[in-house]
C-alpha positions as CSV (number, residue, x, y, z in Angstrom):
1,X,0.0,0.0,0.0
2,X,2.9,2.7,0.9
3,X,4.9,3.1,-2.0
4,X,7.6,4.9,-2.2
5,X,6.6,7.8,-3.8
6,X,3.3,7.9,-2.3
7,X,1.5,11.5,-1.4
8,X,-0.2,11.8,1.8
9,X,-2.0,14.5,3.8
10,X,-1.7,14.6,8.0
11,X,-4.9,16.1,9.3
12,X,-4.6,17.0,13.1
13,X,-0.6,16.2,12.5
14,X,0.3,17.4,16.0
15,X,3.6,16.3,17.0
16,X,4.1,14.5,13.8
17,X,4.4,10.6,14.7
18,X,2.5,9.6,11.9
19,X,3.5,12.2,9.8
20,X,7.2,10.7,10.4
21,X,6.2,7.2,9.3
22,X,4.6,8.7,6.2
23,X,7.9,10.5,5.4
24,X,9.9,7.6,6.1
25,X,7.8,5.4,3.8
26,X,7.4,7.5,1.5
27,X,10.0,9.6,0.5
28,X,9.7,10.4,-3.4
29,X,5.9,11.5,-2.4
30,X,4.7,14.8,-1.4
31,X,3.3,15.5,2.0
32,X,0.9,18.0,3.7
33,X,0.6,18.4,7.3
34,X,-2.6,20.1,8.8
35,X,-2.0,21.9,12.4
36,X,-4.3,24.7,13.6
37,X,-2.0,25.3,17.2
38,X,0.7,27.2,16.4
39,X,3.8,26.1,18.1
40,X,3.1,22.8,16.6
41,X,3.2,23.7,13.2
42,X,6.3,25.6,14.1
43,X,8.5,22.3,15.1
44,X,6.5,20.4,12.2
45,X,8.3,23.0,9.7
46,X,11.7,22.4,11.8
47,X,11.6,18.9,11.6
48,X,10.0,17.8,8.6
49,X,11.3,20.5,6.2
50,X,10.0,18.9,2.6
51,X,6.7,18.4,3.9
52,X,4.3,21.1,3.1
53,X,2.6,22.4,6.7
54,X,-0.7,24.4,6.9
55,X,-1.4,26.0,10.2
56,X,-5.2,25.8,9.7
57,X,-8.4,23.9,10.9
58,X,-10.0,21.9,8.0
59,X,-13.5,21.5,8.0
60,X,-16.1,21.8,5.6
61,X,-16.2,25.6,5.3
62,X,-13.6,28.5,5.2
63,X,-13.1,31.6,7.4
64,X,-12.3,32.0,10.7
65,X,-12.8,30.3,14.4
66,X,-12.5,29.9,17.7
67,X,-10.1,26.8,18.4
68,X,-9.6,25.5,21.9
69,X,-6.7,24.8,22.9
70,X,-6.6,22.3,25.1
71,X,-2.9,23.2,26.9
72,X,-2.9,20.6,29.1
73,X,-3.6,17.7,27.1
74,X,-3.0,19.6,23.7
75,X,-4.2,16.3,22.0
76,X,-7.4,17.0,22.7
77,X,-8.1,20.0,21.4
78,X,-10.3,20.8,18.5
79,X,-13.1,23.1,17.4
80,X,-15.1,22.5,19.6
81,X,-15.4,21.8,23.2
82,X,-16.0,17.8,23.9
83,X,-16.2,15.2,26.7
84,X,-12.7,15.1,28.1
85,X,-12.1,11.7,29.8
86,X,-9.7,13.7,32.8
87,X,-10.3,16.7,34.7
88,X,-10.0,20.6,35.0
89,X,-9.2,20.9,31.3
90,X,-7.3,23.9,31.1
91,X,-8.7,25.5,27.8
92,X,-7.0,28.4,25.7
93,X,-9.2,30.0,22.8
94,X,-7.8,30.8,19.6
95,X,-8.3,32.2,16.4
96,X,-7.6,30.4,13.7
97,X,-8.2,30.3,9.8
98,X,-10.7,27.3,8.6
99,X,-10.2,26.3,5.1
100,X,-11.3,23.1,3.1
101,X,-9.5,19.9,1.9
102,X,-10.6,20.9,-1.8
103,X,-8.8,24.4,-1.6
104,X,-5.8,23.2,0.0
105,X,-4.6,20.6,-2.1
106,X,-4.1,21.4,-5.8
107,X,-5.9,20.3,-8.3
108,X,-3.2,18.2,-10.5
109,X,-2.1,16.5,-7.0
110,X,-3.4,13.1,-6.2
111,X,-3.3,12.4,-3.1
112,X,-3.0,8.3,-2.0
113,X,-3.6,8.5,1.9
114,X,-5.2,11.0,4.4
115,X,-5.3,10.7,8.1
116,X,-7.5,12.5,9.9
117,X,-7.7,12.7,13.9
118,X,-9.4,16.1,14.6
119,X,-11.4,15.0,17.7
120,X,-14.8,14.5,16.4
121,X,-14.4,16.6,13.2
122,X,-13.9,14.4,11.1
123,X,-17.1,14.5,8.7
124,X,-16.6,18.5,8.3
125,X,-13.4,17.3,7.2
126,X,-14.4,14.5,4.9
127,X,-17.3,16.9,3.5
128,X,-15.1,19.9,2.9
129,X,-13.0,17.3,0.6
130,X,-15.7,15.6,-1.4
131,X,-13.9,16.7,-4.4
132,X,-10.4,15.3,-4.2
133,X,-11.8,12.4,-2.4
134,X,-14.2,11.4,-5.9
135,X,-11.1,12.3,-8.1
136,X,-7.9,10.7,-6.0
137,X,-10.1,7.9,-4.1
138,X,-7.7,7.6,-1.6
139,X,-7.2,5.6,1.5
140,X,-8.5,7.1,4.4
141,X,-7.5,6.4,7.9
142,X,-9.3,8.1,11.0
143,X,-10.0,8.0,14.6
144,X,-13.5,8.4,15.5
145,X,-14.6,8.3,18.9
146,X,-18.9,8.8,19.6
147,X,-18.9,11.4,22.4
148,X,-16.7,13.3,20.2
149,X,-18.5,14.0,17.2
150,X,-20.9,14.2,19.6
151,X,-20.4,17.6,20.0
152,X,-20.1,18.0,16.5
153,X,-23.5,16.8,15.6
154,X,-22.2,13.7,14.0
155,X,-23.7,10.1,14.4
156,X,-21.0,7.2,13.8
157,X,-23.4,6.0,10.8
158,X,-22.8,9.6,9.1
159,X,-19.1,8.7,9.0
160,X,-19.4,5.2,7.8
């Protein structure tokens, strides 16, 4: 499945440990890494420096919005607020710029794997890419967890 010259977008890349596997595998193919919080799209740039990294929130709209930043369990965070399974979340809001899938990733690129984890966003995303997902029919690889897309509006049967 992971050629070599395989091209690959990171939604929710974070810290990068899947993005790095990606790279690894694939190192002919081009590479986009999605990360709204800002000082982790910083060290992506630092360490991945041929991967192309968009410090933006994809969903299936553009604009602007309020992120939460969840500092101390930044893995959590998203846009919006959602069942957190520890306590006294210590939440940071942010502005950030919302774009789609279909704007950010040219046209005469096809794309052969995305990963989303955007803690319960995941159909804004999806929706938001309907385009390049017809045209590229790539793989896609996702965490979904109920409680939340929950606060997203999303049923697991919408996903699936």
């Amino acid at each position: 499945m992971l050629s070599s010259s395989l091209n690959s977008v990171d939604v929710g890349a974070h810290a990068g440990a899947i993005l790095e596997l990606l790279v690894a595998r694939a190192p002919r193919g081009s590479h986009w890494a999605v990360e709204p919080l800002p000082a982790f799209a910083t060290q992506l740039r630092k360490s991945f420096p041929t991967v192309t990294v968009c410090q933006v929130a994809l969903s299936d709209s553009e604009g602007e919005a309020e992120f939460l930043h969840v500092r101390n369990q930044p893995g959590y965070s998203g846009l919006r607020r959602r069942p957190y399974d520890f306590r006294d979340p210590d939440i940071e809001r942010i502005s950030v710029r919302v774009d789609t899938l279909d704007r950010l990733i040219p046209d005469d690129i096809d794309i052969h794997l995305i990963k989303v984890d955007v803690e319960g966003g995941e159909l804004g995303v999806l929706l938001g890419g309907m385009r390049l997902l017809r045209r590229c029919r790539p793989y896609v690889v996702f965490e979904h967890g109920r409680d939340s897309a929950a606060a997203y509006g999303t049923r697991s049967e919408q996903i699936y």
